[in-house]
N, CA, C and O atoms as CSV, one atom per row, in Angstrom:
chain,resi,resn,atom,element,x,y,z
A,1,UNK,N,N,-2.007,29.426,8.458
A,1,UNK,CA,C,-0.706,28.844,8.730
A,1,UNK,C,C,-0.556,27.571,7.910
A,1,UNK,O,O,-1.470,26.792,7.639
A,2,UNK,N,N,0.645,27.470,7.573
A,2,UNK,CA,C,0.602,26.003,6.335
A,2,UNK,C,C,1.800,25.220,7.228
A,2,UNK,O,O,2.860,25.726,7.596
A,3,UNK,N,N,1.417,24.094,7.428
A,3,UNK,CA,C,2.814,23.310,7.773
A,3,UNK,C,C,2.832,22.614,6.841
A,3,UNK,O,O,1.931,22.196,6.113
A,4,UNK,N,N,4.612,22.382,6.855
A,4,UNK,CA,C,4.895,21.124,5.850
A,4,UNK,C,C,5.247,20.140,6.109
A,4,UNK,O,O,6.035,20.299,7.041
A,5,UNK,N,N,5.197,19.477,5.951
A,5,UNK,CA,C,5.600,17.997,7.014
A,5,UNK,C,C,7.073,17.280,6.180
A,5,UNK,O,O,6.909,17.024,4.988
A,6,UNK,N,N,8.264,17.015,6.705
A,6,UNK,CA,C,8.748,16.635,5.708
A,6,UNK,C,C,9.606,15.981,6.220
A,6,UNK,O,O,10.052,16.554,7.215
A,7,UNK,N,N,10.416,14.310,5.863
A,7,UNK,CA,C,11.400,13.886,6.786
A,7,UNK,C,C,11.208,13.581,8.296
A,7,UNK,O,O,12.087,13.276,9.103
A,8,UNK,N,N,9.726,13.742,8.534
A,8,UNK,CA,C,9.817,13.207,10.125
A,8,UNK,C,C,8.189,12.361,9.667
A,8,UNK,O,O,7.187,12.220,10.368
A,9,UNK,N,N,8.442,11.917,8.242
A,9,UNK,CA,C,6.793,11.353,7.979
A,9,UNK,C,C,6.602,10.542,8.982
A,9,UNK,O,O,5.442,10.486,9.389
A,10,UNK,N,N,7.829,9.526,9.807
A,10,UNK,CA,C,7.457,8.673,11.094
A,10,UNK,C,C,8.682,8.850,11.908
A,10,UNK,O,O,9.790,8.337,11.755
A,11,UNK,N,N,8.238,9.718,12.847
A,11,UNK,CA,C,9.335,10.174,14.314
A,11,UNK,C,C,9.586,9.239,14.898
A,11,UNK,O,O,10.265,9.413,15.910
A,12,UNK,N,N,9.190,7.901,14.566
A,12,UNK,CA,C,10.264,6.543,15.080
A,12,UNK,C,C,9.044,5.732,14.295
A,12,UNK,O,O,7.819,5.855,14.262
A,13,UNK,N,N,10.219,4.644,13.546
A,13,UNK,CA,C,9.800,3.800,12.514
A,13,UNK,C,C,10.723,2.987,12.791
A,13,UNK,O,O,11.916,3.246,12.628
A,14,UNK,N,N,10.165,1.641,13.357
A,14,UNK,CA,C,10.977,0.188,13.202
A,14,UNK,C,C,9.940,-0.631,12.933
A,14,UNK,O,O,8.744,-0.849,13.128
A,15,UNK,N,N,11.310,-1.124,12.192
A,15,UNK,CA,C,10.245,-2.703,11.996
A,15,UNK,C,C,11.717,-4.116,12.022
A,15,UNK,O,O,12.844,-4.084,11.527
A,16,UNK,N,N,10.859,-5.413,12.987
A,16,UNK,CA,C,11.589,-6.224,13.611
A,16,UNK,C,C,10.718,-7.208,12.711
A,16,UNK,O,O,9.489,-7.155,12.665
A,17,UNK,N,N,11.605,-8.230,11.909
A,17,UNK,CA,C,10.907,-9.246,11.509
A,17,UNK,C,C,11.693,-10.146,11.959
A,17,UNK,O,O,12.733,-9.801,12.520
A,18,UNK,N,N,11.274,-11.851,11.768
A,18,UNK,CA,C,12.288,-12.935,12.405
A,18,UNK,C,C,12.038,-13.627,10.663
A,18,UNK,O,O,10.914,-13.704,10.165
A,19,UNK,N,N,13.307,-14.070,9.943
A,19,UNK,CA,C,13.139,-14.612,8.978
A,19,UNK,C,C,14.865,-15.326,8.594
A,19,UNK,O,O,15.854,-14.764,9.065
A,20,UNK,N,N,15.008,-16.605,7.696
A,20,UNK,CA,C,16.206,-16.686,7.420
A,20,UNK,C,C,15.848,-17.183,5.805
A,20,UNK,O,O,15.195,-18.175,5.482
A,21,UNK,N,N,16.582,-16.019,4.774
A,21,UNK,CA,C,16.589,-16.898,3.623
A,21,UNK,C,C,17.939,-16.348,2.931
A,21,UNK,O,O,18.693,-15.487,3.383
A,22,UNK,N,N,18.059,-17.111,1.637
A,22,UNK,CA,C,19.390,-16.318,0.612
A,22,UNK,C,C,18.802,-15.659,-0.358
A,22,UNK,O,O,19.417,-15.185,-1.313
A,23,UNK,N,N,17.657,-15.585,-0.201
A,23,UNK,CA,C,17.017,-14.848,-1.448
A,23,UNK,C,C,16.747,-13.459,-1.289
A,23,UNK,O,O,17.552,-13.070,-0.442
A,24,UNK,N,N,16.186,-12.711,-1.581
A,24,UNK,CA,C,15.167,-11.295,-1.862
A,24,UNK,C,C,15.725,-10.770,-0.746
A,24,UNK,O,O,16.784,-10.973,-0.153
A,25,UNK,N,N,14.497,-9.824,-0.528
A,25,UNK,CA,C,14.420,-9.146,0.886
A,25,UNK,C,C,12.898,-8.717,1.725
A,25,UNK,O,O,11.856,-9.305,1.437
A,26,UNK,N,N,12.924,-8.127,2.295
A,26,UNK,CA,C,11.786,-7.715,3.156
A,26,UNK,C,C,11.869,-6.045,2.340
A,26,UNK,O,O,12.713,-5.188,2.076
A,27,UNK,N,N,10.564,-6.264,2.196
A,27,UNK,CA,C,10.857,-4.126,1.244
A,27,UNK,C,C,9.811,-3.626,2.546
A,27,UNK,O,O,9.042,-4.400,3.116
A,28,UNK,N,N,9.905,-2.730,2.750
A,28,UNK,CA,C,9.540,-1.760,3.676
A,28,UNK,C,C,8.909,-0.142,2.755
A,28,UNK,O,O,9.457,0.431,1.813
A,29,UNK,N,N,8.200,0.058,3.144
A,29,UNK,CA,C,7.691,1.278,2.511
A,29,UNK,C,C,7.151,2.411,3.019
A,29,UNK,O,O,6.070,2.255,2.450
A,30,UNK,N,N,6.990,3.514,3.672
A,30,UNK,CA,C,6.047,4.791,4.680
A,30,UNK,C,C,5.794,5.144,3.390
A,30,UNK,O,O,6.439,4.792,2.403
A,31,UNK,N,N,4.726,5.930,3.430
A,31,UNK,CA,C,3.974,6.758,2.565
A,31,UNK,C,C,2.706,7.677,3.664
A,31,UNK,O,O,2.274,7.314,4.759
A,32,UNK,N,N,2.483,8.510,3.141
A,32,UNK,CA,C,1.557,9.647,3.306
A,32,UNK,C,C,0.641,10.387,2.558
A,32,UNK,O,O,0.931,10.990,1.525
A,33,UNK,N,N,-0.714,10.335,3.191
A,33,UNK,CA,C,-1.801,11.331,2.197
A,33,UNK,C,C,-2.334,12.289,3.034
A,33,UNK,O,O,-2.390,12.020,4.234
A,34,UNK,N,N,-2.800,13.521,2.574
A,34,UNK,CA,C,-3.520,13.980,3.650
A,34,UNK,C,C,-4.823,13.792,2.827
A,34,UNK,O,O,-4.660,13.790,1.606
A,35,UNK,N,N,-5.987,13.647,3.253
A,35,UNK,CA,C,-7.414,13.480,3.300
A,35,UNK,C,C,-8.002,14.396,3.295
A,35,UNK,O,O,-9.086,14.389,2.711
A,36,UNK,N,N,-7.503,15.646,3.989
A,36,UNK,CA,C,-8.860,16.410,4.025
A,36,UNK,C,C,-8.441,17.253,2.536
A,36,UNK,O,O,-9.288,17.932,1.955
A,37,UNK,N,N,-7.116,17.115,2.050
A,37,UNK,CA,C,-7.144,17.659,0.496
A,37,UNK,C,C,-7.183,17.088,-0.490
A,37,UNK,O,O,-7.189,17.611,-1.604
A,38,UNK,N,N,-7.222,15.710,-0.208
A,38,UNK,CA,C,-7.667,14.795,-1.173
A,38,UNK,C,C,-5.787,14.235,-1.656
A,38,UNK,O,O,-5.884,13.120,-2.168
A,39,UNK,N,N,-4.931,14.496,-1.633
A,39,UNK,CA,C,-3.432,14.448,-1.750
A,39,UNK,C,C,-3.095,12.881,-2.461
A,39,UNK,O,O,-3.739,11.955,-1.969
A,40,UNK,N,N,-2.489,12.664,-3.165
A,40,UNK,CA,C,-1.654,11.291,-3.498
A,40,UNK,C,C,-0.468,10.574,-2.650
A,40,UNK,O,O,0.629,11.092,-2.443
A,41,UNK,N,N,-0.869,9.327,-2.209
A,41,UNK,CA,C,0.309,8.921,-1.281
A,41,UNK,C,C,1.790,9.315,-1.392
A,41,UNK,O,O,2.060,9.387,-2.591
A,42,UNK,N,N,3.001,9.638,-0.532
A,42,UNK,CA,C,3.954,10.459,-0.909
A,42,UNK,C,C,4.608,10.161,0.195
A,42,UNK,O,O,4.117,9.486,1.099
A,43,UNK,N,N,6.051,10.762,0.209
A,43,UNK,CA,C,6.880,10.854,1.263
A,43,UNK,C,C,6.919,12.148,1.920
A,43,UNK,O,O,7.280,12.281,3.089
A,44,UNK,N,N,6.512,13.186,1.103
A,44,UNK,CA,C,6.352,14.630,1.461
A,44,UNK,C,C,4.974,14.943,1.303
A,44,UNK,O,O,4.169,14.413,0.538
A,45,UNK,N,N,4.773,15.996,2.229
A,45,UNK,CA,C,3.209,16.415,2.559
A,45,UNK,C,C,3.023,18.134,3.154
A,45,UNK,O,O,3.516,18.693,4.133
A,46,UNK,N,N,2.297,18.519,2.316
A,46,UNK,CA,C,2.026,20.224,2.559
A,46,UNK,C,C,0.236,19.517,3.509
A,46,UNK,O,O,-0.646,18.715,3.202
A,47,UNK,N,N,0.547,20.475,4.766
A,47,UNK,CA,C,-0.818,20.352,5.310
A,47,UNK,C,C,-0.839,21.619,6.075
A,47,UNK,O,O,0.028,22.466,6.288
A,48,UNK,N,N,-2.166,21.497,6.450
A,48,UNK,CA,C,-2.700,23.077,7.602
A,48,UNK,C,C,-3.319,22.418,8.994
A,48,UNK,O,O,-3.595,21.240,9.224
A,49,UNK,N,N,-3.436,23.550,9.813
A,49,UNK,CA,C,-3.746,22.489,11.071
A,49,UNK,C,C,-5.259,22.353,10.957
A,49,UNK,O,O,-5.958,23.294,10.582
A,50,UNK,N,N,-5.741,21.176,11.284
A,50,UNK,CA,C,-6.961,21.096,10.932
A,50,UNK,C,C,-7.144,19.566,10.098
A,50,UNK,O,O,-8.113,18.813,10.201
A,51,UNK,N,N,-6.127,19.393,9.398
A,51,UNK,CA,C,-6.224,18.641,8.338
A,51,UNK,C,C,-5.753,17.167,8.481
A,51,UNK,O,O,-4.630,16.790,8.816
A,52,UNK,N,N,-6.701,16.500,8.201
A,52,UNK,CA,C,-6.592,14.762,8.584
A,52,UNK,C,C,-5.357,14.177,7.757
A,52,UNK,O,O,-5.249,14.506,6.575
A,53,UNK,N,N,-4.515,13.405,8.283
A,53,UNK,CA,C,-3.378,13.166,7.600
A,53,UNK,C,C,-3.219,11.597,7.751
A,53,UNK,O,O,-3.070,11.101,8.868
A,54,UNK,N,N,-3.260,10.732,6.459
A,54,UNK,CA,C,-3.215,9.272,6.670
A,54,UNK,C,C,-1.597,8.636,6.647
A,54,UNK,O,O,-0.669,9.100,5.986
A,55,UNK,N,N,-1.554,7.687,7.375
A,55,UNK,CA,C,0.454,7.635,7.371
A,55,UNK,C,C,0.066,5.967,6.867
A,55,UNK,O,O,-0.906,5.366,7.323
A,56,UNK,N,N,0.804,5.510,6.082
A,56,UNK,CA,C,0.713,4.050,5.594
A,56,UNK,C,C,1.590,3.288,5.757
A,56,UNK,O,O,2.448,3.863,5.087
A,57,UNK,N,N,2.253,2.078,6.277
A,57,UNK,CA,C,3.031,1.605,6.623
A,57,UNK,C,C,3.123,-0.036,5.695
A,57,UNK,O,O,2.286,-0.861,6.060
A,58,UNK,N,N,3.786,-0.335,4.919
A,58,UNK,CA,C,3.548,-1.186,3.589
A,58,UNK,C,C,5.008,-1.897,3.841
A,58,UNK,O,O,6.051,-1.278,4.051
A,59,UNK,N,N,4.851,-3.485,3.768
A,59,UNK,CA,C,5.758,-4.354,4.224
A,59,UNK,C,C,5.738,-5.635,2.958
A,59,UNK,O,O,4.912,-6.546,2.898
A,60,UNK,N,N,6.624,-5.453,2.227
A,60,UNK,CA,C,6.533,-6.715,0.984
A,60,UNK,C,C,7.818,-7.921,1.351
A,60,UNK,O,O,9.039,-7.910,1.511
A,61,UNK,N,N,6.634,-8.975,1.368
A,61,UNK,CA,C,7.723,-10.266,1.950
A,61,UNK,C,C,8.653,-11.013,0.678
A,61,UNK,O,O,8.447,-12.127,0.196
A,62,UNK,N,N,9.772,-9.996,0.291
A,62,UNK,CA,C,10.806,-10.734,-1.114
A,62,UNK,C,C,11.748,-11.729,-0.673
A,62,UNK,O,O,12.965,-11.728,-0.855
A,63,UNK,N,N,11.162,-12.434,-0.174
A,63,UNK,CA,C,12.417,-13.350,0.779
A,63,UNK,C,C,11.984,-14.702,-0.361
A,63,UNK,O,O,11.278,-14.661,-1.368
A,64,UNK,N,N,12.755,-15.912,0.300
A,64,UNK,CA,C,12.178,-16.817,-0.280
A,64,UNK,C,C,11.235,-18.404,0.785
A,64,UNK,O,O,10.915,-19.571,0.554
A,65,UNK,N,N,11.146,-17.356,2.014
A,65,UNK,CA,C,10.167,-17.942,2.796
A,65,UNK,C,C,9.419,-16.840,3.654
A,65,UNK,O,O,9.789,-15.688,3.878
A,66,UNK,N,N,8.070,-17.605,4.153
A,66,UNK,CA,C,6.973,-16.590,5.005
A,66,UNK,C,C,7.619,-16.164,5.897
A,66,UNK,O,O,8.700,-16.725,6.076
A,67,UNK,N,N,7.388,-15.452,6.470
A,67,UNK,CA,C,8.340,-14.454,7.543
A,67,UNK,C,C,7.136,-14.159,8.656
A,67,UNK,O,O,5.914,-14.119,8.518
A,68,UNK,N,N,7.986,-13.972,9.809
A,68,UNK,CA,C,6.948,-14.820,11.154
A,68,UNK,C,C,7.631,-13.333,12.085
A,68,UNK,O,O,8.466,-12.503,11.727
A,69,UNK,N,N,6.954,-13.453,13.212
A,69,UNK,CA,C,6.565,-12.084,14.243
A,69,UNK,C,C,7.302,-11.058,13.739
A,69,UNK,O,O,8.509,-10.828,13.819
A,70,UNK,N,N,6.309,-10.404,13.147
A,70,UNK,CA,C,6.310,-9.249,12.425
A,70,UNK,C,C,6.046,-7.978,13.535
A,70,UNK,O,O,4.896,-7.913,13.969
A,71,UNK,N,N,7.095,-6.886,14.064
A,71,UNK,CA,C,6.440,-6.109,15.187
A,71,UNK,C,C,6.801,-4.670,14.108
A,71,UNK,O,O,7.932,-4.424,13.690
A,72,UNK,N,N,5.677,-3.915,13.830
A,72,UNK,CA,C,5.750,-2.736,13.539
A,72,UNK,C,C,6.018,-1.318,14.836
A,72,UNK,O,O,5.325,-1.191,15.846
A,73,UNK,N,N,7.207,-0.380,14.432
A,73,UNK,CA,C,6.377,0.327,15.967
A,73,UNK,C,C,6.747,2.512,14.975
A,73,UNK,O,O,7.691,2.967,14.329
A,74,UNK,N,N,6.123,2.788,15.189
A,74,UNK,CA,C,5.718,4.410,14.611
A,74,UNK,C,C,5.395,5.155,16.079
A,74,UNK,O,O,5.302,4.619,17.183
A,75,UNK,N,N,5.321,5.898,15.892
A,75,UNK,CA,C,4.705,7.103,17.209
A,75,UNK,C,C,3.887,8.212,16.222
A,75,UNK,O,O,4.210,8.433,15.055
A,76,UNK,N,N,2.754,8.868,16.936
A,76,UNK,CA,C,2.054,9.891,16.362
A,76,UNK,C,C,3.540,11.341,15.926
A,76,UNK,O,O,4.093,11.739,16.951
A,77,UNK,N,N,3.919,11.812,14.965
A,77,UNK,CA,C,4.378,12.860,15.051
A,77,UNK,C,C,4.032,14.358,15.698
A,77,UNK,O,O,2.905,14.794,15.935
A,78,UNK,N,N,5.264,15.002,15.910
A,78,UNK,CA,C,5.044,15.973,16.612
A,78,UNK,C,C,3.577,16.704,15.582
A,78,UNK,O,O,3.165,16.533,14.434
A,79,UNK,N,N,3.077,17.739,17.023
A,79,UNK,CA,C,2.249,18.678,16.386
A,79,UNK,C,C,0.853,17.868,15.654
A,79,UNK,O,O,0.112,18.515,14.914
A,80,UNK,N,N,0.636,16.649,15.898
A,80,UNK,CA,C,-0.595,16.448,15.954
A,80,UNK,C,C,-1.238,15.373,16.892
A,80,UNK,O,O,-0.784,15.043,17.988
A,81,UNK,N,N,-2.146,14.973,16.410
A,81,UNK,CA,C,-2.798,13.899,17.918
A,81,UNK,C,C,-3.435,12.493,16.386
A,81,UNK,O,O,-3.388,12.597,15.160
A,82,UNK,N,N,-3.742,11.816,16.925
A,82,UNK,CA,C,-4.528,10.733,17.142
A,82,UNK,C,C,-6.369,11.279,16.396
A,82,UNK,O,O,-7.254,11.936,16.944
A,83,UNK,N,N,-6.326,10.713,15.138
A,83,UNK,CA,C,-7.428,11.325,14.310
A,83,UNK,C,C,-8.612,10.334,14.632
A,83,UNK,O,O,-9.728,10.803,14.850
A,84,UNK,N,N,-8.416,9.115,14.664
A,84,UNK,CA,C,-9.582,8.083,14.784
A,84,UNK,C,C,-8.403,6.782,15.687
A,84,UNK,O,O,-7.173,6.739,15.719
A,85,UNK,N,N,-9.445,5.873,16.313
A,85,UNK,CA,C,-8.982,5.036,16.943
A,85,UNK,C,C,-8.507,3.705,15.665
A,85,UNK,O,O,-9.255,3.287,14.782
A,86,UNK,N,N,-7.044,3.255,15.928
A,86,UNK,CA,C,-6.237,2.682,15.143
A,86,UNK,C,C,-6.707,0.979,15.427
A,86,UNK,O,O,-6.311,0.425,16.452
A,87,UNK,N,N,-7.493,0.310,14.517
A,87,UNK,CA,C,-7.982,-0.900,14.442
A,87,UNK,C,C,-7.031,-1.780,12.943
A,87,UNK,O,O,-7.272,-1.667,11.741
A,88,UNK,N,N,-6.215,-2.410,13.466
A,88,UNK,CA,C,-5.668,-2.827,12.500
A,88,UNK,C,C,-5.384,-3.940,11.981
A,88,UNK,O,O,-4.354,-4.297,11.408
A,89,UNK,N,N,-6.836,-4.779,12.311
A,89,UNK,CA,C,-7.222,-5.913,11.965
A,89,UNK,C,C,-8.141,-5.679,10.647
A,89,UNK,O,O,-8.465,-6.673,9.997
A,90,UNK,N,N,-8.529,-4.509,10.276
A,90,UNK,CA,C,-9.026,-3.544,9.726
A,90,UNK,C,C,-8.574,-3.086,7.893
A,90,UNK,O,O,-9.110,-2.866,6.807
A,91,UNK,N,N,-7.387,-3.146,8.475
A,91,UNK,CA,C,-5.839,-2.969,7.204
A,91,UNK,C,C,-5.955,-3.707,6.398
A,91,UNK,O,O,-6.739,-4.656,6.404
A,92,UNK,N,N,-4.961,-3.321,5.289
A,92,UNK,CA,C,-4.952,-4.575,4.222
A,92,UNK,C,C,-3.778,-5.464,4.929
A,92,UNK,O,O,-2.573,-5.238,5.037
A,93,UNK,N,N,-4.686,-6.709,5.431
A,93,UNK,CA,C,-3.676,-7.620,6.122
A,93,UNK,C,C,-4.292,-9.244,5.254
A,93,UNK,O,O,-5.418,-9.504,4.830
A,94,UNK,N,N,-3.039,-10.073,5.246
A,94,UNK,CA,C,-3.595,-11.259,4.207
A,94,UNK,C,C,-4.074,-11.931,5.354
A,94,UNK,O,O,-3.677,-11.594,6.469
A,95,UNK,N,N,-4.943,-12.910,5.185
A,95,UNK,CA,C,-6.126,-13.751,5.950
A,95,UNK,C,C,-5.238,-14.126,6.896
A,95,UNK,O,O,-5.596,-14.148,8.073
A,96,UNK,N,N,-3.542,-14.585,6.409
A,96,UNK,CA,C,-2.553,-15.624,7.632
A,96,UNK,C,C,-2.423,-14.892,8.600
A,96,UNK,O,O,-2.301,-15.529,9.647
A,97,UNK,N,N,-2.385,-13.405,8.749
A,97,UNK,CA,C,-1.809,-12.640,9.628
A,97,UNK,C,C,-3.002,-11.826,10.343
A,97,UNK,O,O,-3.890,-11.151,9.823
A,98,UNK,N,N,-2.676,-12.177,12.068
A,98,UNK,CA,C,-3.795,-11.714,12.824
A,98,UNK,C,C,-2.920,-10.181,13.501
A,98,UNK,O,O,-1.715,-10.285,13.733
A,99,UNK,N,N,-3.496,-9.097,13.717
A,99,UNK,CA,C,-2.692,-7.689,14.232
A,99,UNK,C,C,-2.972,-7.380,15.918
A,99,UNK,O,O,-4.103,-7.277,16.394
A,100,UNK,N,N,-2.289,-7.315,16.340
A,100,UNK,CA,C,-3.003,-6.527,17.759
A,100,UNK,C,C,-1.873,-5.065,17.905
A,100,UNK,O,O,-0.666,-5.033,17.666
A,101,UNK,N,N,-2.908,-3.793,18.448
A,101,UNK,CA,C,-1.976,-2.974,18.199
A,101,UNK,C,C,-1.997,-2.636,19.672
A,101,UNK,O,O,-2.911,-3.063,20.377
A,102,UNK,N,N,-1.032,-1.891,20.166
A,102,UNK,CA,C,-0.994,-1.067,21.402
A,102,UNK,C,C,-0.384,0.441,21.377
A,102,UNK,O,O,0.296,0.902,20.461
A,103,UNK,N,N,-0.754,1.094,22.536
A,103,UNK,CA,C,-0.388,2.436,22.262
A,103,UNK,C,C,0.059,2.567,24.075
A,103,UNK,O,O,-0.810,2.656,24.942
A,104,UNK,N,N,1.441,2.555,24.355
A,104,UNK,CA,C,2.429,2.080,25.535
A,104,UNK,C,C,2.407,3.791,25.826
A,104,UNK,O,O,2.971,3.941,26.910
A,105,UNK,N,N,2.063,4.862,25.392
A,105,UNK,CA,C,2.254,5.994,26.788
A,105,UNK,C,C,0.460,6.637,26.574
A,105,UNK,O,O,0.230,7.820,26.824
A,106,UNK,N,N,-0.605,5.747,26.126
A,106,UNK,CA,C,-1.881,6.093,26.800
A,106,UNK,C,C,-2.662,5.333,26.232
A,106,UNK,O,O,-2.250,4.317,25.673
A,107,UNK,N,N,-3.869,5.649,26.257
A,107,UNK,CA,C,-5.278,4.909,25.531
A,107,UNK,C,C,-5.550,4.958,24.171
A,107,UNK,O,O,-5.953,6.026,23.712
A,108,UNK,N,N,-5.361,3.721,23.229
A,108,UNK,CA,C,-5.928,3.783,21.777
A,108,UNK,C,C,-7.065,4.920,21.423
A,108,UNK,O,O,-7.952,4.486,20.687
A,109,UNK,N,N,-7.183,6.146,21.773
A,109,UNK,CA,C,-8.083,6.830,20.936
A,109,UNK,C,C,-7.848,8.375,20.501
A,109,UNK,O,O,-6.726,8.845,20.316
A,110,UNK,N,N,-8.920,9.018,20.380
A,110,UNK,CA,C,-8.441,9.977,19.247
A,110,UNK,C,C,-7.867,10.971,20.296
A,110,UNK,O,O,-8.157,10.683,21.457
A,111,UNK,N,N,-7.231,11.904,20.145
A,111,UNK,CA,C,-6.559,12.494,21.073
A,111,UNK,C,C,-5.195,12.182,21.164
A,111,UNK,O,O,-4.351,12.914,21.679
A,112,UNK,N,N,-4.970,10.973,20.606
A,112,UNK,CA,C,-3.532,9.927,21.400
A,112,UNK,C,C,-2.102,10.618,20.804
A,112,UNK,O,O,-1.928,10.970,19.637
A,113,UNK,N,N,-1.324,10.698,21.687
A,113,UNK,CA,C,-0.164,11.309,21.500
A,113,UNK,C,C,0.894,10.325,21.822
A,113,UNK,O,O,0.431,9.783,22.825
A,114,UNK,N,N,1.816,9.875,21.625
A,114,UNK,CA,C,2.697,8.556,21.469
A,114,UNK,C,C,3.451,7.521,20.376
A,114,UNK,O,O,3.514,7.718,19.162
A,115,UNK,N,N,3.952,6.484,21.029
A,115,UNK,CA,C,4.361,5.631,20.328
A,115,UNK,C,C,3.068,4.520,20.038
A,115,UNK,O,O,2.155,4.273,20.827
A,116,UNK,N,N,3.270,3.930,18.673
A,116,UNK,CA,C,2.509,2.842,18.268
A,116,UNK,C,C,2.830,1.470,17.962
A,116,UNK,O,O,3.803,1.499,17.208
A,117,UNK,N,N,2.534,0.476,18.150
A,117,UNK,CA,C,3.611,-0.823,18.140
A,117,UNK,C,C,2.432,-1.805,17.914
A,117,UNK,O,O,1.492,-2.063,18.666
A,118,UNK,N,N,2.804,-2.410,16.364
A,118,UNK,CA,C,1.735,-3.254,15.644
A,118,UNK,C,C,2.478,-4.562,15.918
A,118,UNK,O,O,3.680,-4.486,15.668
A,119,UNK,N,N,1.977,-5.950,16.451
A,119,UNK,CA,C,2.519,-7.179,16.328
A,119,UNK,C,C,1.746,-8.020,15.233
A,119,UNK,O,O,0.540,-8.267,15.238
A,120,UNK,N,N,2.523,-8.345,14.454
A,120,UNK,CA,C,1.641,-9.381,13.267
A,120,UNK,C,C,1.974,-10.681,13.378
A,120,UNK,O,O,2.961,-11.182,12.838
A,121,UNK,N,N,0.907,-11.464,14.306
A,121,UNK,CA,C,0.642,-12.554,14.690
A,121,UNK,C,C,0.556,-13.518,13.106
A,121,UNK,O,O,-0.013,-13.041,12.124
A,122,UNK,N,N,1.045,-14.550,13.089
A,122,UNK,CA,C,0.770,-15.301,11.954
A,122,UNK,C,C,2.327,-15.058,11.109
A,122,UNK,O,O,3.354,-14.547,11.555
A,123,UNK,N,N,1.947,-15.857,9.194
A,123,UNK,CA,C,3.032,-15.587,9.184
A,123,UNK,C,C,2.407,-14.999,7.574
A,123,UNK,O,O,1.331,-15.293,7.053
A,124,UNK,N,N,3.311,-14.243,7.133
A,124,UNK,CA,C,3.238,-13.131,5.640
A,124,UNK,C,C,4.174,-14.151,4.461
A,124,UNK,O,O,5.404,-14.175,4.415
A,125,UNK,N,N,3.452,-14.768,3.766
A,125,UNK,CA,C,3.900,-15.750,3.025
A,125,UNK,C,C,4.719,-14.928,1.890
A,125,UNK,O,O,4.569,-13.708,1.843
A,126,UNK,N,N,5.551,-15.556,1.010
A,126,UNK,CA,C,6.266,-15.141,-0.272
A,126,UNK,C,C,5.559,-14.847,-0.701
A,126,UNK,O,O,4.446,-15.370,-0.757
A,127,UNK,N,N,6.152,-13.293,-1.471
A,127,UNK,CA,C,5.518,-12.400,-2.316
A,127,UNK,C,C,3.974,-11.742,-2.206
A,127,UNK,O,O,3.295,-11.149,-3.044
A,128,UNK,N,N,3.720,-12.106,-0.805
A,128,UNK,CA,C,2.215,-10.880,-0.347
A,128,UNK,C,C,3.080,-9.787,0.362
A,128,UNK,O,O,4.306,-9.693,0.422
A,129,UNK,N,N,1.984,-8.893,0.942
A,129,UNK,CA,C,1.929,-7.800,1.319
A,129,UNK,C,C,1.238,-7.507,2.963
A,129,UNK,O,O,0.587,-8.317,3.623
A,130,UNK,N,N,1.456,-6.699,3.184
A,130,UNK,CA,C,0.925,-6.684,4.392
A,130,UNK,C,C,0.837,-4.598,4.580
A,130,UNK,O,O,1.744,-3.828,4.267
A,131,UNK,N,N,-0.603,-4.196,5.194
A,131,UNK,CA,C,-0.233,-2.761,5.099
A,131,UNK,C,C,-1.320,-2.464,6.828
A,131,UNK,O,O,-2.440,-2.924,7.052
A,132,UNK,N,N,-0.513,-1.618,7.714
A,132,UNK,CA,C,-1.359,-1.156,8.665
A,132,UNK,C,C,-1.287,0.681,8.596
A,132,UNK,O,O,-0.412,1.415,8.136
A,133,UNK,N,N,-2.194,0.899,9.055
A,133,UNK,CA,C,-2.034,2.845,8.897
A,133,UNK,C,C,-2.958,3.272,10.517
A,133,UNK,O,O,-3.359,2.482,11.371
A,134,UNK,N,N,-3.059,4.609,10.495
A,134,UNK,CA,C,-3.190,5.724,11.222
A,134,UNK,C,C,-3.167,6.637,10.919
A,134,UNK,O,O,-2.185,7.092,10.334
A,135,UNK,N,N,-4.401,7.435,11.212
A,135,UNK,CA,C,-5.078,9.487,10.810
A,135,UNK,C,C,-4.303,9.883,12.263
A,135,UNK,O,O,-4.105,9.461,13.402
A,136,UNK,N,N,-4.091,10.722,11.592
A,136,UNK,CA,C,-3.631,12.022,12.639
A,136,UNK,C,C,-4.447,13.512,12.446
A,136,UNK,O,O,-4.786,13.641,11.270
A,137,UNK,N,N,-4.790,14.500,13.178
A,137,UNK,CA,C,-5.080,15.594,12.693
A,137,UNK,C,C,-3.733,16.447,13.288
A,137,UNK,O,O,-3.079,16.297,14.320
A,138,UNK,N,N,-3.601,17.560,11.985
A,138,UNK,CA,C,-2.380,18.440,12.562
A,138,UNK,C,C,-3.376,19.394,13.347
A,138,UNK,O,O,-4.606,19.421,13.333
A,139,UNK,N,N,-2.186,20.392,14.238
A,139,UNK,CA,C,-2.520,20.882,15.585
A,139,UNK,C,C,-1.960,22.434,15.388
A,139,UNK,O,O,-2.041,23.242,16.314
């Protein structure tokens, strides 16, 4: 059986920043690999069930000041679970910014079926980056 994954790369994707400038913007980015085929990050994804699937969540601060409580929130998509437990202090996060994640309809681990909601404590200065992710296996 082949699924394709396509357009639901995150079955709820917000992101809440607090910032005021006249400049740039906040760029926002999802991307997707699957792992167990070795795949290039993407917006579209051919997978089988079985197959570890990485979701990337990539936040570039184009403003013309650091930008402060940063709340990411994603949910596992349909048709799979929770591949490894989501540590996202872990991520490519810059030294200013501390993460705590929660998972509000059960327990951070593998199995997990739900919504995900990253708070980025600290603040993401001009022109860094900030990236948190999550494996899923399809089902």
């Amino acid at each position: 059986m082949l699924v394709i994954i396509r357009d639901f790369l995150f079955f709820i994707c917000f992101i809440s920043v607090s910032y005021f400038s006249f400049g740039s913007e906040v760029i926002f980015t999802k991307t997707v690999t699957n792992i167990t085929q070795a795949s290039e990050a993407s917006t579209v994804l051919e997978g089988r069930p079985g197959d570890v699937i990485e979701y990337n969540i990539d936040l570039f601060n184009g403003t013309d000041d650091a930008i402060s409580n940063i709340q990411l929130v994603s949910a596992v998509p349909p048709f799979t679970v929770l591949a490894a437990v989501i540590n996202c202090n872990n991520s490519d996060l810059p030294s200013t910014l501390r993460c705590d994640v929660r998972t509000p309809d059960g327990v951070n681990q593998v199995g997990y079926q739900g919504a995900i909601r990253w708070q980025l404590v600290g603040k993401l200065g001009v022109g860094h980056r900030a990236r948190v992710s999550y494996q899923v296996i399809i089902k």
